[in-house]
Structures are given as C-alpha cells and as structure tokens.
N, C-alpha and C positions, 0 to 999 in steps of 0.2 A: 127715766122710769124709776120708778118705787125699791127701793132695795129687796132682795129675796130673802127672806129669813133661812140662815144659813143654821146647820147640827151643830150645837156648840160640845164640846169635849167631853161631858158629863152625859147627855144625850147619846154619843157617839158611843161613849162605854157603856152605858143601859141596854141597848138598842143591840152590840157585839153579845153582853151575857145573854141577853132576853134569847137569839139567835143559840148561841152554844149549849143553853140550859134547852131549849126546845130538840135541840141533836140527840144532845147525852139520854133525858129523859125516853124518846122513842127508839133508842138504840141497847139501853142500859139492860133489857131485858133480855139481850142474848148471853149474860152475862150472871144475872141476878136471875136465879128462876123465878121467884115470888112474883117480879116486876114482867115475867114476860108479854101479861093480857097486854101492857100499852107499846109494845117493843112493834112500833109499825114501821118504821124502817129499818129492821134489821132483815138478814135475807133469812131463804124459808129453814126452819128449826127441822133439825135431823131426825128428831124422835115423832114428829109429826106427820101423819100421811096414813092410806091404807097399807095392814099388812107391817104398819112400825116403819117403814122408807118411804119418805116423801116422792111424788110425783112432777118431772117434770115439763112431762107432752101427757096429756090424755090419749088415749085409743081414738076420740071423738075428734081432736084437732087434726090428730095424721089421717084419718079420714077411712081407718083398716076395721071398724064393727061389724061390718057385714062381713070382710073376707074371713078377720080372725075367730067368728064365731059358725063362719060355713061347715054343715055334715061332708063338706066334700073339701075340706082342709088335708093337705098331705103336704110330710115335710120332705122336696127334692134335693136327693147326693146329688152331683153329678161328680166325675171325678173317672178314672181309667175302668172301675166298675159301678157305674152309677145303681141308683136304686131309691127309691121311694118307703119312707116311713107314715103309716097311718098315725092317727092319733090313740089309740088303742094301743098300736105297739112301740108308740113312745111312753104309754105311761106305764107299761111292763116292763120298758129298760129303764125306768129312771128310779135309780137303787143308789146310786152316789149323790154323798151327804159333804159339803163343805161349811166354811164359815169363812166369805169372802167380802170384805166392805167394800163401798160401792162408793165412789165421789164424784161430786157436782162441781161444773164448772159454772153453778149458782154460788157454791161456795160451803157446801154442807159435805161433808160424809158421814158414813153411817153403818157398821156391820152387821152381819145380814147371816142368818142361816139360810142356807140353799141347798135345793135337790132336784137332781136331773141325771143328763148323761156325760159321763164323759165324751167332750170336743174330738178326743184321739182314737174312742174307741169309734165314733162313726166316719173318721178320717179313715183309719185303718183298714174299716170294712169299704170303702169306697176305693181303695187302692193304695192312699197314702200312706205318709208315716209321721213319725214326730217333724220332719225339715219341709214339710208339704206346706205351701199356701196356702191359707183356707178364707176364700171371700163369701159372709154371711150375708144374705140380701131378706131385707126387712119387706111385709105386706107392703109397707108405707112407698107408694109410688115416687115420692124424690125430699128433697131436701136434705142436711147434714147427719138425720140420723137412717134413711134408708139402705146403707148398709155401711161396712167394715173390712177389714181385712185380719187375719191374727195370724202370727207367723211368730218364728223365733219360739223361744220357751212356751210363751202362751199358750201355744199347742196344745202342750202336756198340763196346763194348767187350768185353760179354762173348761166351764162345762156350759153345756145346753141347759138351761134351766126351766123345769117344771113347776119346782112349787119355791115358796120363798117363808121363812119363819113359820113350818109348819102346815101352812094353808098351800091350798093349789093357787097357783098364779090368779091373779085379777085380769081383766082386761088393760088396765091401767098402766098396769105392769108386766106387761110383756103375750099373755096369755094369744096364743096356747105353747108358746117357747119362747125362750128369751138368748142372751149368748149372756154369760157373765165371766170375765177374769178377772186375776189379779194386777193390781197396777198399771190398771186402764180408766181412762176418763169415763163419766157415766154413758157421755154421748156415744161413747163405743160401744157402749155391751148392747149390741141389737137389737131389739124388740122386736114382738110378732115377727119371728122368723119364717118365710115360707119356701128359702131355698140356700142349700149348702156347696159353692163350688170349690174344688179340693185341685190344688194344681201343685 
C-alpha cells in the first residue's frame, strides 16, 4: 500500500500553537476585561446575572413557578412549636441586612447585599436554639438542590433571605425565600423554600 503522509515536526508545532492560541484567546477574557465578549470558554463571570449574581438553576428547570408564585404560598416551622408564616408576615419580619458572598461550584463567587430574617430567630420561635438542627426543604421536588441541612454556627449566621442587592428576590433567585450563609457552597443556600424542620 501507498505510504501515509505522515505530520512532519513543523506541522506538528503549527498545529500545538494553532490549538493553545485558540484556548488562551477564548479563555483570556476572564482575565482581561476588555477581551471578555470572546471569553466563550471561560465559566460564567460573577458580575453577570439578574440582580448582579449569576444564576445557576432557573425557577423553570426545578420546575417550582407555579408553586413559588402561588396566593396560597406559606412558609412551614415545624419544630416542638411548629407554626406557619404567610407571605405578608415574612415581608414584615424581614429587617436584617447582611453582606454575604455567595459561591459556585461553577467556579464564580460573588458578594451579595441581602435582607431577610434571621435563620435563629424563626428557629427560636419554633422551639429551638442556636445547637438545633435545621433541615430546609426547597419547592423543588428532588434532586441536589431540594433541600439542606445547617447546623453548627450557621445557625446563628445564616438568614432566610427576601430581597438580595436591594431588590426583592426574583424568581431566579430564590423568590419568594431563599436560605443564605456564610461559607457554604451555592448548591446549599436553598432556594424556593416552602418548609423549615427544626430538630
């Protein structure tokens, strides 16, 4: 048979920059702001998104629009005094102001003004305390992010969040509750929360 024209060594290093220069260029723009429009393989940029925090489930993938925008939306304690919060009388309690960043296991983070309620004051009022367990369970009928657990310090640290940089929550974003702490992955801080068990 015919010989096969084989990459000869000049070729072989053409062919490696062509490859490296085509990386760097789609990547360079997480880096260089100017260059970000061609930055298509870099992951998604922190300052991007509604609200200034990037998204990374819609409301419409977890499949919660109809529940999280329901007139018959109530947020369930349960816990040794259980009790139910309207939507009404969550946005009466929600007077605490943080500034908590928020990170992706995309690879992004990003700080975040937020306001809501304190995690411990509805722990409290449900019977708990700071050492209480608290498992958040999200609208979102299953997969990694339908719910959490926050225990330990977080307790005292995280809050129920309503509005985020200002604005009331999105859908996107958690609406009409969210859970946020500190120094926790994004996939944790709950979304569409529709019930709080306090053990």
């Amino acid at each position: 048979p015919p010989a096969t024209p084989a990459l000869g060594r000049r070729g072989l290093l053409v062919a490696t920059g062509v490859g490296v220069a085509a990386v760097v260029a789609t990547t360079v723009g997480q880096t260089l702001t100017p260059l970000r429009p061609i930055a298509l393989l870099a992951p998604r940029l922190s300052d991007r998104g509604p609200q200034r925090v990037p998204v990374n489930r819609t409301a419409e993938q977890a499949g919660v629009m109809a529940l999280a925008t329901s007139n018959g939306w109530r947020l369930q304690v349960d816990g040794p005094q259980p009790y139910v919060l309207s939507l009404a009388e969550i946005e009466q309690l929600a007077e605490h102001e943080a500034s908590l960043p928020i990170t992706c296991v995309e690879g992004w983070s990003v700080g975040a003004d937020w306001r809501g309620l304190r995690l411990l004051d509805v722990v409290r009022r449900a019977g708990g305390d700071a050492d209480s367990r608290v498992h958040v369970i999200s609208l979102e009928m299953r997969g990694a992010y339908h719910d959490s657990f926050v225990e330990g310090p977080q307790v005292s640290q995280a809050m129920l969040a309503t509005h985020l940089n200002g604005q009331r929550l999105i859908l996107d974003h958690g609406y009409p509750l969210r859970l946020i702490a500190p120094n926790r992955a994004g996939v944790l801080n709950t979304k569409w929360l529709g019930r709080i068990e306090v053990s």
